[in-house]
C-alpha positions in Angstrom: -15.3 34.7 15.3 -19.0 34.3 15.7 -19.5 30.6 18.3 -23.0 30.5 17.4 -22.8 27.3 15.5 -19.6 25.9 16.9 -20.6 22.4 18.1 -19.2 21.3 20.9 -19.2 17.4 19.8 -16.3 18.5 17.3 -14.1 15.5 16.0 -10.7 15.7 14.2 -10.6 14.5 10.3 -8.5 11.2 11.8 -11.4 10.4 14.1 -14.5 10.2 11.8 -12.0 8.2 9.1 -11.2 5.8 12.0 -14.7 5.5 12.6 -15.8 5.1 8.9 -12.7 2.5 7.8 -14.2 0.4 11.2 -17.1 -0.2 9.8 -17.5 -4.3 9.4 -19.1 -3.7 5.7 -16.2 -1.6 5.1 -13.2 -3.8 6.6 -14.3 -6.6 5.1 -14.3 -5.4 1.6 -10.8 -4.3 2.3 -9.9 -7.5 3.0 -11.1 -8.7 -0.1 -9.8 -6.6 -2.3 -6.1 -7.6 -0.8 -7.0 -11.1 -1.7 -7.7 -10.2 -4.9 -4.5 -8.5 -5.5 -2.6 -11.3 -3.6 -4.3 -13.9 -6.1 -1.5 -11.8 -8.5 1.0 -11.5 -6.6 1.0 -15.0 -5.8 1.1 -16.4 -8.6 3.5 -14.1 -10.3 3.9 -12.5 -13.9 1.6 -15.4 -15.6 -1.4 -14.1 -13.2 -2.8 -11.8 -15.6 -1.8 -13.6 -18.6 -4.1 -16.9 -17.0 -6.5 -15.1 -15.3 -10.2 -14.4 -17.1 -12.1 -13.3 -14.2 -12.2 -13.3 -10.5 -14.4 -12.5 -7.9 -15.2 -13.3 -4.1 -19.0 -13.9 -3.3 -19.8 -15.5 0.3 -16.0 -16.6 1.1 -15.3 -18.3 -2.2 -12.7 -16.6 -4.9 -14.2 -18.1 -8.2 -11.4 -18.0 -10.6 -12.1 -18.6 -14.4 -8.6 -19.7 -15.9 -7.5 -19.5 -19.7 -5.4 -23.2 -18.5 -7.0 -26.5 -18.0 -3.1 -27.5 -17.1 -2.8 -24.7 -15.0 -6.3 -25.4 -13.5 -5.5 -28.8 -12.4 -2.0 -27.8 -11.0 -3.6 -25.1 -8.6 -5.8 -27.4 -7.6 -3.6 -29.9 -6.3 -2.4 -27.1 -4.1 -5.5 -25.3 -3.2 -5.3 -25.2 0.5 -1.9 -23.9 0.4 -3.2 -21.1 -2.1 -6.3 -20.4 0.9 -3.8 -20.0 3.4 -1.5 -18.1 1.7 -4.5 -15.4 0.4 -6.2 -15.1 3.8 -2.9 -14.8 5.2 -1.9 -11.2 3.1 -5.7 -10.2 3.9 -5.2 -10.6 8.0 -8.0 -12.5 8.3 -10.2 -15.8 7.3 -11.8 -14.2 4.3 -11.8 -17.3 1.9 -13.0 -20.9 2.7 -12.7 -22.5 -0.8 -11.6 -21.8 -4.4 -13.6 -22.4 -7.4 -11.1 -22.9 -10.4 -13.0 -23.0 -13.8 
């Protein structure tokens, strides 16, 4: 086998995936997408059924909800909801929760 090009500097598959998933841009898009899959686990079966849209843009999860009733009963237990989403992403990745 011909060395010629052989680079010394080689790195294992694990390695450069290690270094690309630890990329801050990366990680926290991660993150986000577990809180947007904990938004339905958390709430259960009805999630979907409730749910229009969701989104995250600069640490608040905007949720537009098919249930005024529904609305105003997560809202009475917002922080718990926070605590609860940022908890299953490892990290502080929402600050507030816009229910519309």
């Amino acid at each position: 086998m011909d060395n010629r090009f052989r680079d010394n500097n080689t790195k294992s598959i694990q390695e450069i995936l290690n270094k690309i998933l630890d990329s801050p841009e990366l990680r926290q898009g991660v993150r986000e997408t577990r809180v947007l899959k904990a938004w339905n686990s958390l709430l259960g079966p009805m999630a979907e059924k409730i749910t229009k849209n969701i989104y995250i843009k600069g640490g608040v999860l905007y949720v537009s909800l098919n249930s005024s009733v529904i609305r105003n009963d997560l809202l009475m237990h917002k922080s718990k909801i926070i605590e609860s989403l940022n908890k299953e992403a490892g990290a502080k990745v929402i600050s507030d929760i816009v229910l519309r």
